[in-house]
N, C-alpha and C positions, 0 to 999 in steps of 0.2 A: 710467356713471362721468362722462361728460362735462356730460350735464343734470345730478348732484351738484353738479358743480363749479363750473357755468353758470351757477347761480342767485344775484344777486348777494349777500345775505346768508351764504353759505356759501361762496362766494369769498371775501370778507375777511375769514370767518376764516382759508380757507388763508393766505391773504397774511400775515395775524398769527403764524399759526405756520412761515412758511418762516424756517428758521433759526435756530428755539429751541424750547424746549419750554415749555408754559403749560397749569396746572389750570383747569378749569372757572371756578372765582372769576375766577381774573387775567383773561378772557375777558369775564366779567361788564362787570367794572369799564372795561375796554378798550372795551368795544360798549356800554353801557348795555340791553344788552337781560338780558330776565331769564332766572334760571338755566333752569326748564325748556324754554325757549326754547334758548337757545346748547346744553344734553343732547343736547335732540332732535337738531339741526344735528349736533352732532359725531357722534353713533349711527348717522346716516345715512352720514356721510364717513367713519366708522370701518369700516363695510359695504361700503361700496363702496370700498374697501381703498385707498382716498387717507391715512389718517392711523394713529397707532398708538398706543397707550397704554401705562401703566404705574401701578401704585398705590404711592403712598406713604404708608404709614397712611391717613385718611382721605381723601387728596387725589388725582385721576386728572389726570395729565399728558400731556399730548398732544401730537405733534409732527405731522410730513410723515413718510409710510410711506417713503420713500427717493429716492435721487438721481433719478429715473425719475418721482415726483411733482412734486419741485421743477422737474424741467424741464417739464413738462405746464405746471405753473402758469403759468410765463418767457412758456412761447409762447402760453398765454392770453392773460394780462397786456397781453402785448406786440399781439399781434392786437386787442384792446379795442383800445388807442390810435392802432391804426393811422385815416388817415382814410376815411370810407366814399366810394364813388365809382370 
């Protein structure tokens, strides 16, 4: 779960999705990276039960799996910034 999360491109998506929910496109457009690219990512964080989804006719919406992720991320985040030393 943690090397999921660790890895900086699938870090900022979690960051993109703490606190709303966004389809695969908004993602797209967000990161500039291409769709099968950003799939894979979310497939992976969707597995390792960091995210969750939902279909809306054609569109899959993703969010943070729950309060327990959002805080994992906080004290990522926040550890990232701290200074090394």
């Amino acid at each position: 779960m943690l090397s999921a999360a660790g890895e900086p491109s699938r870090l900022a998506l979690l960051e993109l999705l703490d606190g709303r929910e966004l389809c695969v496109s908004d993602l797209v457009a967000l990161t500039g990276d291409p769709m099968p690219t950003i799939s894979q990512r979310l497939r992976l964080l969707k597995t390792e039960g960091l995210l969750r989804s939902r279909r809306d006719g054609k569109h899959v919406f993703y969010t943070l799996a729950d309060a327990h992720v959002r805080e994992l991320l906080t004290n990522i985040l926040r550890h990232a910034a701290e200074p090394l030393g």
